[in-house]
Each structure stands twice: as C-alpha cells, then as structure tokens.
The first five atom37 places (N, CA, C, CB, O) and aatype in JSON, in Angstrom:
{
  "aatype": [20, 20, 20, 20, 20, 20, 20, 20, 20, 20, 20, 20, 20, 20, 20, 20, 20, 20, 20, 20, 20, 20, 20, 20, 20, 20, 20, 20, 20, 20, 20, 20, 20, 20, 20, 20, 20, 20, 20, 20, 20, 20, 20, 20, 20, 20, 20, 20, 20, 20, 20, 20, 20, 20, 20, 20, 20, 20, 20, 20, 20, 20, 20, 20, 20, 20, 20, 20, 20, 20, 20, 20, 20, 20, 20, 20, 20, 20, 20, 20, 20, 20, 20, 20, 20],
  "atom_mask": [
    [1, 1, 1, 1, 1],
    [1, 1, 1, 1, 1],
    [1, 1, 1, 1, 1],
    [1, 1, 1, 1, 1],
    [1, 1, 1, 1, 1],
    [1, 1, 1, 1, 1],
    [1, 1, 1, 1, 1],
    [1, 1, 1, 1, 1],
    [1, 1, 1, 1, 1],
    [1, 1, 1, 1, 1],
    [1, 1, 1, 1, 1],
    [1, 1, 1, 1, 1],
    [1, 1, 1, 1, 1],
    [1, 1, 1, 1, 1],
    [1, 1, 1, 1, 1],
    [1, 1, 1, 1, 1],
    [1, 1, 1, 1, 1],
    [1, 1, 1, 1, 1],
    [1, 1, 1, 1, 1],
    [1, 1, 1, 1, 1],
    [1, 1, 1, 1, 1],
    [1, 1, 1, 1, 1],
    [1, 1, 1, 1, 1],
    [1, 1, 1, 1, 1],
    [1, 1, 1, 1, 1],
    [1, 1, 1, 1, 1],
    [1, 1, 1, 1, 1],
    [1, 1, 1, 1, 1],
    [1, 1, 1, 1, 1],
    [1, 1, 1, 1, 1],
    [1, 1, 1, 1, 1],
    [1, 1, 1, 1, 1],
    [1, 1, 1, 1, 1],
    [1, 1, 1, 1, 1],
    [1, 1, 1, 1, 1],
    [1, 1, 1, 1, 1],
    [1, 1, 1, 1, 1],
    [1, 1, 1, 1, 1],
    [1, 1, 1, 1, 1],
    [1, 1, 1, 1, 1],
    [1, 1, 1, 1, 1],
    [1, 1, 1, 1, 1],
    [1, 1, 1, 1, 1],
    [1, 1, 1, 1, 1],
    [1, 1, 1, 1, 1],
    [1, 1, 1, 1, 1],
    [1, 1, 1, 1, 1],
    [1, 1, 1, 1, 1],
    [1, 1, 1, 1, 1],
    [1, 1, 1, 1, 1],
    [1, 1, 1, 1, 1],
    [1, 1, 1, 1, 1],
    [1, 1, 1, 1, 1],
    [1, 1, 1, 1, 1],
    [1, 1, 1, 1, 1],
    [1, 1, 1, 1, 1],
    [1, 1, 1, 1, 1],
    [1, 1, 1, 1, 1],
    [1, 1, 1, 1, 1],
    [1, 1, 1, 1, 1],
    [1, 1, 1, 1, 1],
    [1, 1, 1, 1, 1],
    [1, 1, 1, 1, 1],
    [1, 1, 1, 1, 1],
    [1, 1, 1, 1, 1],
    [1, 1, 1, 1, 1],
    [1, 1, 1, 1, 1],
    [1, 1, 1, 1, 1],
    [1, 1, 1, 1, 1],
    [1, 1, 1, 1, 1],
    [1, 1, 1, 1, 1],
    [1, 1, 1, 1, 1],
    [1, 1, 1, 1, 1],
    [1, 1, 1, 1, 1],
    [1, 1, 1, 1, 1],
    [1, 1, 1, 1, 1],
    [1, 1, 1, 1, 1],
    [1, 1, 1, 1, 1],
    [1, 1, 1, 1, 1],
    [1, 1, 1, 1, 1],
    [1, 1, 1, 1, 1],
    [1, 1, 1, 1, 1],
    [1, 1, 1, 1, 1],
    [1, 1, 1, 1, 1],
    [1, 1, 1, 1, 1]
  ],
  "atom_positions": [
    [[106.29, 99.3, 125.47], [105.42, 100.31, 124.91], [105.86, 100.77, 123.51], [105.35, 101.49, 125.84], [104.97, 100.58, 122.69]],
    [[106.91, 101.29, 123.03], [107.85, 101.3, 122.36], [107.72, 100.25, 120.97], [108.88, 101.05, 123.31], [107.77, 100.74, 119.84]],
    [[107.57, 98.94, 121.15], [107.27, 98.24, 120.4], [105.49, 98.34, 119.78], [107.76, 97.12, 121.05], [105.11, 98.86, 118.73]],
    [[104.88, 97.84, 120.56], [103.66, 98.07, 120.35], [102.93, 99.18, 119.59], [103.33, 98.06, 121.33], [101.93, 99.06, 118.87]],
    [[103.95, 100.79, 120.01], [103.18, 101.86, 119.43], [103.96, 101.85, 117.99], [103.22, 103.39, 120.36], [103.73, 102.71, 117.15]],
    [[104.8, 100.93, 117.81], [105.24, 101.04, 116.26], [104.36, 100.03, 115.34], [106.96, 100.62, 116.08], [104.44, 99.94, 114.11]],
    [[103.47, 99.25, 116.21], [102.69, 98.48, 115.53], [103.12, 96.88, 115.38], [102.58, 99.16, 114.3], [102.52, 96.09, 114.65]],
    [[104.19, 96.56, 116.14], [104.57, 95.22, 116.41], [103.67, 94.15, 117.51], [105.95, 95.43, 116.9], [103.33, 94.34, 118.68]],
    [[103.47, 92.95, 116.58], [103.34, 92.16, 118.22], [104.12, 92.23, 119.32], [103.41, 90.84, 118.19], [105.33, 92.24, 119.07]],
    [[103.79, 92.29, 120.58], [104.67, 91.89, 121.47], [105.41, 90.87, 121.45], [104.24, 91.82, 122.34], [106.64, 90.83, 121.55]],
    [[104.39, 89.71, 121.28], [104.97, 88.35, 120.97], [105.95, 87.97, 120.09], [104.13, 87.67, 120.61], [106.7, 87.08, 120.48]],
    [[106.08, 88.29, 119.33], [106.7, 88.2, 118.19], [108.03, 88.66, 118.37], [106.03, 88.87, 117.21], [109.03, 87.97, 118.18]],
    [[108.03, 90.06, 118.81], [109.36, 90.74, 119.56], [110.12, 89.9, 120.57], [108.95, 92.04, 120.38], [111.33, 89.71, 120.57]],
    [[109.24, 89.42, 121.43], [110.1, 88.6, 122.69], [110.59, 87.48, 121.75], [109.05, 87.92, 124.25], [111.73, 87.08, 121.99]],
    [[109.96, 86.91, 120.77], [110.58, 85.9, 120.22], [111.93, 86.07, 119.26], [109.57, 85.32, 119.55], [112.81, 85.21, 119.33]],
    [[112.07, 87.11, 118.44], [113.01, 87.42, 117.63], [114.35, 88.34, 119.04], [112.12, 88.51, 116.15], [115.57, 88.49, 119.03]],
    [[113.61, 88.6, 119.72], [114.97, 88.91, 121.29], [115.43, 87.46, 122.05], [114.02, 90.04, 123.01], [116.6, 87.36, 122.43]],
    [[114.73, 86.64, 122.19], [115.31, 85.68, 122.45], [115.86, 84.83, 121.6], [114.74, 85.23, 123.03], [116.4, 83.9, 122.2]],
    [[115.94, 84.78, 120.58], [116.81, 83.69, 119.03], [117.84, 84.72, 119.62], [116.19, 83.74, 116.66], [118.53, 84.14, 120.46]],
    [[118.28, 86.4, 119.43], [118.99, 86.97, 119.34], [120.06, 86.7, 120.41], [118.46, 87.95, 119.18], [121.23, 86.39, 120.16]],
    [[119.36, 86.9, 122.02], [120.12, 86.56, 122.82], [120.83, 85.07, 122.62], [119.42, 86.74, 123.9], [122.05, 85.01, 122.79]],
    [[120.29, 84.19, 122.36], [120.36, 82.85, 122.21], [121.96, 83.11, 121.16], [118.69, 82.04, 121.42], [123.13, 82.76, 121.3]],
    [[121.46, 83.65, 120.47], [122.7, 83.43, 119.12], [124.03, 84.45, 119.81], [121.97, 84.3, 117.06], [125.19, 84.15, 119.56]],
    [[123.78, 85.39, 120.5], [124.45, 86.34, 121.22], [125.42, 85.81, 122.26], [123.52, 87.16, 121.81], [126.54, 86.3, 122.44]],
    [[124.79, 84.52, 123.1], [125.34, 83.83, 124.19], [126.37, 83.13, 123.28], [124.3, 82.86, 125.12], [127.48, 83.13, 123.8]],
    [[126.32, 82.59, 122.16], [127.03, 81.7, 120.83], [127.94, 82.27, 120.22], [126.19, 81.34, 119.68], [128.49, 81.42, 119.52]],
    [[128.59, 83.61, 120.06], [129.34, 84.12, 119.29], [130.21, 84.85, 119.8], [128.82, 84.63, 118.51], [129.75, 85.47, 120.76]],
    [[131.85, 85.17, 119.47], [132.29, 86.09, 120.36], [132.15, 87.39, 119.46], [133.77, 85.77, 120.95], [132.06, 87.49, 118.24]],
    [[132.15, 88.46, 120.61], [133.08, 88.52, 121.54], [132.88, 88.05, 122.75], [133.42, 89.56, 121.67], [133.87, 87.8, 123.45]],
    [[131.39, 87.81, 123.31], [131.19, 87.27, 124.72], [131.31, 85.87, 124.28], [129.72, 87.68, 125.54], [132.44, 85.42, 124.1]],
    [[130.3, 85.16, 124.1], [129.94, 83.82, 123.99], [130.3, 82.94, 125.36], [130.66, 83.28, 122.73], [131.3, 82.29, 125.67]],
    [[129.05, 83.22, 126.05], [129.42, 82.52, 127.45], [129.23, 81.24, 127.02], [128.5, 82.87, 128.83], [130.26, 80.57, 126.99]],
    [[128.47, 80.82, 126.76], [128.45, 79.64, 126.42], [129.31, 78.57, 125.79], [127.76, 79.72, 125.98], [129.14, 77.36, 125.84]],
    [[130.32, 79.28, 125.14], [131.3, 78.58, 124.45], [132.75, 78.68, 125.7], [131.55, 79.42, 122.72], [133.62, 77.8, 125.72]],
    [[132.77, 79.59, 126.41], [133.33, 79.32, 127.86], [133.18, 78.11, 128.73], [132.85, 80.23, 128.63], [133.94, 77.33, 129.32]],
    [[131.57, 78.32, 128.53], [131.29, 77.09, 129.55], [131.69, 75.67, 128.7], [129.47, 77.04, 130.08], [131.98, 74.65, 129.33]],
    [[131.69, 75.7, 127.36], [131.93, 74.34, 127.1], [133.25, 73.92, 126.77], [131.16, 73.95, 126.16], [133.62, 72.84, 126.3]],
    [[134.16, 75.35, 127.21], [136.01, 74.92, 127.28], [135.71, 74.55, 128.65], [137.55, 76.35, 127.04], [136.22, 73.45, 128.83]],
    [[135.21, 74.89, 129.55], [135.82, 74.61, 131.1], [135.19, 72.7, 131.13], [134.79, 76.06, 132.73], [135.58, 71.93, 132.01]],
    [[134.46, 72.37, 130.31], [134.24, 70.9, 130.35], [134.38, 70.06, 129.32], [133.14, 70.66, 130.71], [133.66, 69.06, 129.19]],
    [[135.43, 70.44, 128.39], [135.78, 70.09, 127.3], [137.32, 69.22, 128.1], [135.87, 71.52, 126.11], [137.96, 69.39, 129.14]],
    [[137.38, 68.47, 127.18], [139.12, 67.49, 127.24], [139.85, 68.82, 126.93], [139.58, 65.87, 125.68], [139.55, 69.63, 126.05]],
    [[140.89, 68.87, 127.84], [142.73, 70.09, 127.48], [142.39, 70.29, 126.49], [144.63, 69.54, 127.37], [141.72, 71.27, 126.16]],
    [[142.99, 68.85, 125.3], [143.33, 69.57, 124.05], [142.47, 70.07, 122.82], [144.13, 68.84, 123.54], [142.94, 70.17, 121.68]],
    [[141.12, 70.39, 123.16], [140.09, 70.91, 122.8], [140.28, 72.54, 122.81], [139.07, 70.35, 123.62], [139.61, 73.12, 123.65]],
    [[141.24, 73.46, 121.83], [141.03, 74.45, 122.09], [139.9, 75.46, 122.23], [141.59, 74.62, 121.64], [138.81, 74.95, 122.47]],
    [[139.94, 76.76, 122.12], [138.81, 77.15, 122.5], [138.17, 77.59, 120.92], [138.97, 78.33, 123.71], [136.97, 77.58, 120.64]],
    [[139.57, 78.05, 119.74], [139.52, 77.87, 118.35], [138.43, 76.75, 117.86], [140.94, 77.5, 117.91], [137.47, 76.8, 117.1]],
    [[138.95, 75.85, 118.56], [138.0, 74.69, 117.77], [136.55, 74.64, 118.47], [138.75, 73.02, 117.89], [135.57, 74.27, 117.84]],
    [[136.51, 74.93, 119.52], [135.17, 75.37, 119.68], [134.32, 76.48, 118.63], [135.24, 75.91, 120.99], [133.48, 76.41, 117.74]],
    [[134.8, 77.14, 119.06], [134.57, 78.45, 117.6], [133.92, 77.82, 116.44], [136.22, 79.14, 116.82], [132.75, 77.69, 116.09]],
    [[134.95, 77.52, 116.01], [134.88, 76.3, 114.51], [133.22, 75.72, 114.35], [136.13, 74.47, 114.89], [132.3, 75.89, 113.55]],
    [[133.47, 74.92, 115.68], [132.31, 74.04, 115.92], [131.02, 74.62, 115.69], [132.32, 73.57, 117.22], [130.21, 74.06, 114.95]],
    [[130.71, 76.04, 116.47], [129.3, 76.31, 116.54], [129.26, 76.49, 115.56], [128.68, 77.16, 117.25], [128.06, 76.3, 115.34]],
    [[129.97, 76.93, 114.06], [129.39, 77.73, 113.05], [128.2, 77.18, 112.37], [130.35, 78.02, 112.11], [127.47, 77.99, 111.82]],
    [[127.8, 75.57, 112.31], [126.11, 75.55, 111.63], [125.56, 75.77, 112.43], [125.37, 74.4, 111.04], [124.6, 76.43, 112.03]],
    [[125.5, 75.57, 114.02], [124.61, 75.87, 115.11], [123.79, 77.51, 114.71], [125.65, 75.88, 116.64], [122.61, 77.79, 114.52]],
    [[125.12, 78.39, 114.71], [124.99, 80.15, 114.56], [124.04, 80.08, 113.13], [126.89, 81.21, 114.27], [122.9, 80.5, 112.98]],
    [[124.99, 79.35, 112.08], [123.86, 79.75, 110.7], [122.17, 79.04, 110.59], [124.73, 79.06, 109.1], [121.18, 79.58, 110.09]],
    [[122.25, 77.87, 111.16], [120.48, 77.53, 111.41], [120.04, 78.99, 112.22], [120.08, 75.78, 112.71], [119.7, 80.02, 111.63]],
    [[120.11, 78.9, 113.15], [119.95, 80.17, 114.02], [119.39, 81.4, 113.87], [120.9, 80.53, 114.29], [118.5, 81.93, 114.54]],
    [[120.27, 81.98, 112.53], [120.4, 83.18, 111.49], [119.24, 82.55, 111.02], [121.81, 83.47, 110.39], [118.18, 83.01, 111.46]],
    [[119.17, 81.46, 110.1], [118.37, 81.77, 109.28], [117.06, 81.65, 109.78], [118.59, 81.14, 108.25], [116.09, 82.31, 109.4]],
    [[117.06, 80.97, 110.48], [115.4, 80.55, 111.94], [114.88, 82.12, 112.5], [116.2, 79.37, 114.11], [113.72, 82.13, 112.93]],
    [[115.66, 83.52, 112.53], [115.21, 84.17, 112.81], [115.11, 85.16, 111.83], [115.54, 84.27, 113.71], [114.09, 85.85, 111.79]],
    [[115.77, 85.28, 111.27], [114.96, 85.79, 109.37], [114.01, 85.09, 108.91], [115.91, 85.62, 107.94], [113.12, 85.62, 108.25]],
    [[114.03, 83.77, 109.19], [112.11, 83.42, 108.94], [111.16, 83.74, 109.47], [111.58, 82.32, 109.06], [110.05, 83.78, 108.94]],
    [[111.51, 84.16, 111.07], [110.25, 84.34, 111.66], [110.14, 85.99, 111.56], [110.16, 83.67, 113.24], [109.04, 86.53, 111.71]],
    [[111.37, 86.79, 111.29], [111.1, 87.91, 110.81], [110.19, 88.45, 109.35], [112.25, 88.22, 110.81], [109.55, 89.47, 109.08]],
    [[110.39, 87.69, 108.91], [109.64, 87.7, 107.59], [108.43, 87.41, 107.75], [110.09, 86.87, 106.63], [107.58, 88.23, 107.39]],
    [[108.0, 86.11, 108.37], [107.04, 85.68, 108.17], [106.57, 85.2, 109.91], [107.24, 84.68, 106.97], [106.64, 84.1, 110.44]],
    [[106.07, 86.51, 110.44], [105.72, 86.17, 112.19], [104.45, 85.24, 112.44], [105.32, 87.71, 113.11], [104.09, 84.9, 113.57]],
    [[103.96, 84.96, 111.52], [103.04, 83.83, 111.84], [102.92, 83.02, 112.41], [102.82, 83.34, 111.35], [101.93, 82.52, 112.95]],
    [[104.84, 82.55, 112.35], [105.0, 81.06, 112.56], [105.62, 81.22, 114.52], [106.47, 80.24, 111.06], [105.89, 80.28, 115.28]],
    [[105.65, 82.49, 114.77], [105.46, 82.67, 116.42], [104.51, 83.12, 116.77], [106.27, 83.39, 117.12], [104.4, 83.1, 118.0]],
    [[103.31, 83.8, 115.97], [102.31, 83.51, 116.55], [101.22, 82.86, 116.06], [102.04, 84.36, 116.95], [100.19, 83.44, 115.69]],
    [[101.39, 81.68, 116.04], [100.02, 80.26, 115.32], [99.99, 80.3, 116.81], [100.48, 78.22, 114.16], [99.3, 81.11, 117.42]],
    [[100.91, 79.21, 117.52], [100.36, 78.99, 118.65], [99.35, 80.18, 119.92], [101.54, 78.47, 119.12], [98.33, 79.88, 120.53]],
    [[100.1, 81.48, 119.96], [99.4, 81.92, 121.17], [97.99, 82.35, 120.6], [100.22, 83.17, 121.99], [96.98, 82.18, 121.28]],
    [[97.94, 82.84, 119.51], [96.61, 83.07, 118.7], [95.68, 81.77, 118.77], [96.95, 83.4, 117.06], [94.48, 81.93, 119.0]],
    [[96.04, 80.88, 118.64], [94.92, 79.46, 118.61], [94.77, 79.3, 120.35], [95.81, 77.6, 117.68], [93.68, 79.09, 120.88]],
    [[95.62, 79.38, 120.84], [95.33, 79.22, 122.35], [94.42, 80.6, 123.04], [96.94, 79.07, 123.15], [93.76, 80.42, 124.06]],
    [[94.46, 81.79, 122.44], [93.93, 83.04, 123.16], [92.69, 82.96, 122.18], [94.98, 84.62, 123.18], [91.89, 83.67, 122.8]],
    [[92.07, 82.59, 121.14], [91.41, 82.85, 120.56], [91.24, 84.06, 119.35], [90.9, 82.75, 121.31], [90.15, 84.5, 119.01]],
    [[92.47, 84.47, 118.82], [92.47, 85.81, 117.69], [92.44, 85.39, 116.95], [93.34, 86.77, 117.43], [92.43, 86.02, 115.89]]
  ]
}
C-alpha cells in the first residue's frame, strides 16, 4: 500500500526488491550464497577468493538495477503488453 500511495508501480518495486535481494544473498556480511559455494568448492578454494570472484557478478548487478531504476520501462514493457496498458 505504502508503495503505491507514493505513486510507484508495484511492479517495478518487486523488481528493483528482488535484484536487491539477489545482490544481498552475494555480498557479505551474509552472503549465503557464497557459503553455499565454499561448502562445494575444492579445500583450497578459500572463502577470500570466493569474495574476489563475485565482484563483476555484484557490479553488473549494481548497474542492472540503476537502470531499471532510472528507466522502469524496461520492467514494465512486458506486463503492460501482456495486460493491455
């Protein structure tokens, strides 16, 4: 509700919350995801070099959701052509 009465798509919101979570699961201090890929990584794969690793993953990421912040069009072309707006 909250969103909406500030004048946001909904759509648009769930989309820039999920890049967020997405990039959120990727970074510490949590970064489950980078957990899960020490527990199936070779020993000498620290968890440092994991780190290391995601950093273009995190910056596409960043910048994929400053585009669609800028410019929400490009999350909602599709549901607009499919709902008819």
């Amino acid at each position: 509700p909250l969103v909406i009465s500030l004048g946001f798509d909904p759509i648009w919101y769930g989309v820039l919350y999920t890049i967020t979570c997405q990039i959120a699961y990727m970074t510490p201090p949590f970064g489950y995801n980078l957990f899960l890929m020490k527990a199936m990584a070779p020993p000498e794969v620290t968890l440092g070099d994991i780190y290391r690793s995601i950093t273009p993953f995190v910056l596409v990421m960043i910048v994929g959701l400053v585009i669609v912040m800028l410019f929400p069009q490009i999350a909602l072309w599709l549901p607009n052509l499919y709902f008819g707006k």
